[in-house]
C-alpha positions as CSV (number, residue, x, y, z in Angstrom):
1,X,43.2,167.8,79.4
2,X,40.2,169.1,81.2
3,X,37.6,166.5,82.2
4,X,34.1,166.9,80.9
5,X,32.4,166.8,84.5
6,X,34.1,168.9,87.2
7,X,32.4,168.0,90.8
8,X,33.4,170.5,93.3
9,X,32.3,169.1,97.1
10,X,32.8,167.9,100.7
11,X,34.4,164.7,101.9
12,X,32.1,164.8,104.5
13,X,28.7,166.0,102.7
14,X,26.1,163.8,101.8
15,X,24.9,164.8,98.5
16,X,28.2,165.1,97.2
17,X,28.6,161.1,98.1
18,X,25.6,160.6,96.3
19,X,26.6,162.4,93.2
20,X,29.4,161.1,92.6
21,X,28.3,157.3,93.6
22,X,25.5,158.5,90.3
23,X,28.7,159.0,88.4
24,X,30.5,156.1,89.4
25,X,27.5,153.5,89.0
26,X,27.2,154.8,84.9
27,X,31.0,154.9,84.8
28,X,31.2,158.3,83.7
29,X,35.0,159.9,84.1
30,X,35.0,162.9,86.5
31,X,37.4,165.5,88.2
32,X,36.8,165.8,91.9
33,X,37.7,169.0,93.7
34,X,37.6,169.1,97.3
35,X,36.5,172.8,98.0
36,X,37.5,172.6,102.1
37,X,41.3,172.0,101.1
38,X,41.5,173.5,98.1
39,X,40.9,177.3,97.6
40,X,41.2,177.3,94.5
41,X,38.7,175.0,93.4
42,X,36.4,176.8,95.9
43,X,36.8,180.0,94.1
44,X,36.2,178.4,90.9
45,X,33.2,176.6,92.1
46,X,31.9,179.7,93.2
47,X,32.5,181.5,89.8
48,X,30.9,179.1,88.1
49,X,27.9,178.6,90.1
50,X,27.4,181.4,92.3
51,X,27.3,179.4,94.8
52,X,28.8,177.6,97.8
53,X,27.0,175.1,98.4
54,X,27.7,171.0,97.3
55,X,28.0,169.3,95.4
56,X,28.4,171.7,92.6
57,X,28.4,169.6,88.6
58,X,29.8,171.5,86.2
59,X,29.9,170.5,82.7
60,X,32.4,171.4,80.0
61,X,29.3,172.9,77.9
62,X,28.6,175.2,80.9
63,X,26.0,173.6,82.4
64,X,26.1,173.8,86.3
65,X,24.0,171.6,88.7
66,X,24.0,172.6,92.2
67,X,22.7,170.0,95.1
68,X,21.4,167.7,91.8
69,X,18.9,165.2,92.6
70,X,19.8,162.2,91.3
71,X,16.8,162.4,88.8
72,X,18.1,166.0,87.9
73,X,21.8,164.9,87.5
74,X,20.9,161.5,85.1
75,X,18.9,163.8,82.9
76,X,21.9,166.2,82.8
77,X,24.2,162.9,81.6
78,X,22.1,161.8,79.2
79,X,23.7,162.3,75.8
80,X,26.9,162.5,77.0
């Protein structure tokens, strides 16, 4: 089964750490998808966002965050 939050990022990029330390703090169940070593994750963040940058939040409703603040990403949760 898919999970409802899909986080496509970087081991080594900042704002994906703080993302998904958001996630984990509220306990919220998450896929990650490291888009360096996996191509296809890249390529479906991209579809999904336009994008390339990270972290990249996509939600099973189709909402997409891209480089969330962590204000912008616990709104986003709310209701969940």
């Amino acid at each position: 089964m898919r999970q409802a939050i899909q986080v496509y990022g970087k081991p080594e990029c900042t704002d994906t750490a703080r993302s998904r330390a958001l996630l984990d703090a509220r306990g919220v169940e998450y896929a990650y998808f490291d888009v360096l070593t996996d191509p296809a994750a890249r390529d479906r963040a991209e579809a999904a966002s336009g994008s390339t940058r990270a972290p990249i939040i996509a939600f099973s409703d189709g909402r997409v965050l891209i480089e969330p603040s962590d204000e912008k990403l616990d709104a986003a949760l709310t209701g969940l």
